[in-house]
Structures are given as C-alpha cells and as structure tokens.
C-alpha positions in Angstrom: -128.6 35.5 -65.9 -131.5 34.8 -68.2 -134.2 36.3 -65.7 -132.2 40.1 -65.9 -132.0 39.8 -69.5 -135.1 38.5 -70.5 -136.8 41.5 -68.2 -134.6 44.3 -70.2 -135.9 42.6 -73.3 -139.1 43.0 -72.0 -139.2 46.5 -70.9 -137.2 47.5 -73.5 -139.7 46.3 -76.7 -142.8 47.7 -74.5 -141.0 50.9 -74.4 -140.4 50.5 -78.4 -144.4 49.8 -78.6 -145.2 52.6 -76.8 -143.1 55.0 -79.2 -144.7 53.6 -82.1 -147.9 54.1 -80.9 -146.8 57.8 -79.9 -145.3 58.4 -83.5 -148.5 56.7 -85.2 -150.9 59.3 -83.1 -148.5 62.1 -84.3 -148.4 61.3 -87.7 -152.5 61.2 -88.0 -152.4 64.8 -86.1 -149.9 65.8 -89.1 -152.5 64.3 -91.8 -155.4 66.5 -90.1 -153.3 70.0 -90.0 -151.9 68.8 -93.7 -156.1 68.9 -94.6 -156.5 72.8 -94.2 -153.1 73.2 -96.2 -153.6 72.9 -100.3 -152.5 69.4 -101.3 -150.2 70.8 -103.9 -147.5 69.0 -102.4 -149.1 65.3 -101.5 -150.3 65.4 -105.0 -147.0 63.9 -105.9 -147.4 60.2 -105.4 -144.4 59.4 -102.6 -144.7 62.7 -101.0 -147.2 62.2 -98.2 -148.8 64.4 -95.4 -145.6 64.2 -93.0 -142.7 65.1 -96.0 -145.4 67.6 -97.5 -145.8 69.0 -93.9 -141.2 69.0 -93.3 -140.9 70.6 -96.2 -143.5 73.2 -96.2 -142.5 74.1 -92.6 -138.4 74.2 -93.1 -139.2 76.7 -96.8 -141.9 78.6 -94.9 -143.0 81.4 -97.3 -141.6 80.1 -100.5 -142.1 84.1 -102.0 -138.7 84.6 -100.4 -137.0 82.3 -103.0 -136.6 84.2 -106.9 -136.2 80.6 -108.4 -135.4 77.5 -107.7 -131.7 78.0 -108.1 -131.8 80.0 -104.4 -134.4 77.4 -102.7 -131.4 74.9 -104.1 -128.9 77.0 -102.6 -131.2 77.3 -98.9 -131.8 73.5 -99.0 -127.7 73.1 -99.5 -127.8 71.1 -102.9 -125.6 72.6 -104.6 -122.1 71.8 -105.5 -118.8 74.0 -105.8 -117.2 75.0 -109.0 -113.9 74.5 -109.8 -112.5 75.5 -112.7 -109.5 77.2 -114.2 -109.4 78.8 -117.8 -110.4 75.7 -119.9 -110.2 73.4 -117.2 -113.8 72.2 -115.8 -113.1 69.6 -113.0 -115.5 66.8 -112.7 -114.9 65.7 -109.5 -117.0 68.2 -107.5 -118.1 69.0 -103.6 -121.1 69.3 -102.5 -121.4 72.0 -100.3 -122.3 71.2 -96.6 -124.4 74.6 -95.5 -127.8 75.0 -96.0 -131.2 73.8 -94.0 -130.0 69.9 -93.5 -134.1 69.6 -92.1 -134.9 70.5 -95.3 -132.2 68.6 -97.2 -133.2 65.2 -95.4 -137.0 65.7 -95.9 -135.9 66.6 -100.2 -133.5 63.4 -100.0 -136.2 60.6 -98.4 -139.1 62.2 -100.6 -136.9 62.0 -103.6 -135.9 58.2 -103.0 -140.1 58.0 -102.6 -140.8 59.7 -105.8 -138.6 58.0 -107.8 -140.1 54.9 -107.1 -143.3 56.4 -108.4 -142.6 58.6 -111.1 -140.7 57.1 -114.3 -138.9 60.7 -115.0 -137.9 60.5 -111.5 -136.9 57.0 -111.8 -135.0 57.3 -115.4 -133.2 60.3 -114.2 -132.0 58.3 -111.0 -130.9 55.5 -112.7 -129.1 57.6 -115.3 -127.2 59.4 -112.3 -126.5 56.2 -110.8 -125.2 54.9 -114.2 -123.0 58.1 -114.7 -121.3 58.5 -110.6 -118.0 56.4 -110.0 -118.0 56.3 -106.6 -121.4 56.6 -103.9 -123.5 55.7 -106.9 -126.5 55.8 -104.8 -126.0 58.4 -102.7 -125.2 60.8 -105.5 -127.9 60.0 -107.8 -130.2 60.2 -104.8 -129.1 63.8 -104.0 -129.3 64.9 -107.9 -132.6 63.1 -107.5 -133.2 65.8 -104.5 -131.9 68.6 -106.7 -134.6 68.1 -109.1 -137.1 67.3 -106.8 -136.6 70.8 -105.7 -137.3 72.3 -109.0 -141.2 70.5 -108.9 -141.7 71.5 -105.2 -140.4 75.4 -105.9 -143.1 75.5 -109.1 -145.8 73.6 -107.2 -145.7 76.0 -104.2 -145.2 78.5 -106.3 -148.1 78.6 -108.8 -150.0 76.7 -105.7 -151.0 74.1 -108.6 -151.1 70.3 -108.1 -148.7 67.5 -110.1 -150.1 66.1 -113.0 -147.3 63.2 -114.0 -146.1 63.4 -117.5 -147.5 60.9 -119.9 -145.7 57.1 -120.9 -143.2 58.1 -123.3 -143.1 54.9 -125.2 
C-alpha cells in the first residue's frame, strides 16, 4: 500500500511544481505589460503589478464612473439602507451584485495596503474595533470601500500616491 500512495504523492507535488512555475512565468508576463501602463496604481505600496493589472482590467475605462460612489456601487461595496422615519438600523447588508473580480482584487489589495499605510491600518483597526460580529471580515471590506475612493482619484487624475505624513 505504501508503493501506490507514495507514487500519487509524487506525481501529485510535481504537478504542484509545475503550476507554480507556470503561475511565476505568468506573473513576470503581467509585470512586463504593467511597464507600458502608468504606475499610478503600484505606486501604492501593497498594490503590485498583478492587483494593479485585476483592477485596471475589471474598471476598464474608469471615465465611465461620475465618482467614486458609482465605481463603489460597480465593485458591489455598498450596503442597503434601512430605515423608517427616525429609525436608522445598524445592522446592515451588504449587497451581493456587482463585479465580484473586482471586489476580490479591492478586498486582497486592501488587506495589503493596510499593512503598509498607517491611515489604512488605523482605519482597519478602528472598523475592527467598532463590528460585533465578522470583525475581520468587515473591517476588511470597509477597508475595500475606501481603498476604492484612492484607486477612483488615482486613475482619475492619472497621478501617483504620495502617503500622508506621521501624524504624531
């Protein structure tokens, strides 16, 4: 019995080194096509070549987007409303349409930018602070949201990132 199963561990872990190598090769053809694009994107430390390259494909021409309250609403972070004269509920859905491409590549690049960037950091860990349940998860998709707000103004004005200075 060990003979079968040491050959299926075999084959299996040369087939696993052969996708890496295939993903590696694909990921420096992504950094060379990322080189005749502007960098405004990469220039945010966390967001390399292949999330700059995601999420520049999935918005395509980001003209089509008035502000970044509709590239929010494209990307499907944003969450439904429900109130009733005074009444505000806090306990609120996000809604489930949108590009989910887009949404995953916002979502990883935020949890890489925040580990970066100390607004992006400060604001997570203030949304963590704040959610009773899913802490992570919901501070990382408000994490997204914002994110969204940089990469709408950066593809906009085709400008690169400067990171605000220590407040101290």
């Amino acid at each position: 019995m060990a003979d079968p199963v040491n050959l299926s561990l075999s084959v299996m872990l040369t087939v696993i080194q052969t996708m890496e190598k295939e993903v590696t090769k694909i990921d420096k053809e992504i950094g060379k096509i990322m080189k005749s694009v502007p960098e405004t994107l990469s220039s945010v430390k966390g967001i390399g070549p292949v999330f700059a390259a995601g999420i520049i494909a999935e918005i395509g021409d980001i003209n089509r987007f008035d502000n970044h309250n509709a590239l929010a609403k494209y990307t499907g972070l944003v969450w439904s409303q429900y109130q009733s004269g005074e009444f505000e509920s806090d306990e609120t859905k996000r809604l489930r349409t949108g590009n989910k491409y887009l949404r995953y590549y916002l979502v990883q690049a935020a949890n890489l930018v925040r580990r970066y960037d100390s607004d992006y950091a400060a604001f997570y860990a203030k949304k963590y602070s704040e959610a009773l349940k899913h802490q992570h998860k919901r501070a990382l998709v408000l994490t997204a949201r914002k994110l969204v707000r940089l990469v709408f103004m950066l593809l906009k004005t085709n400008k690169l990132y400067t990171p605000p200075e220590r407040r101290d």
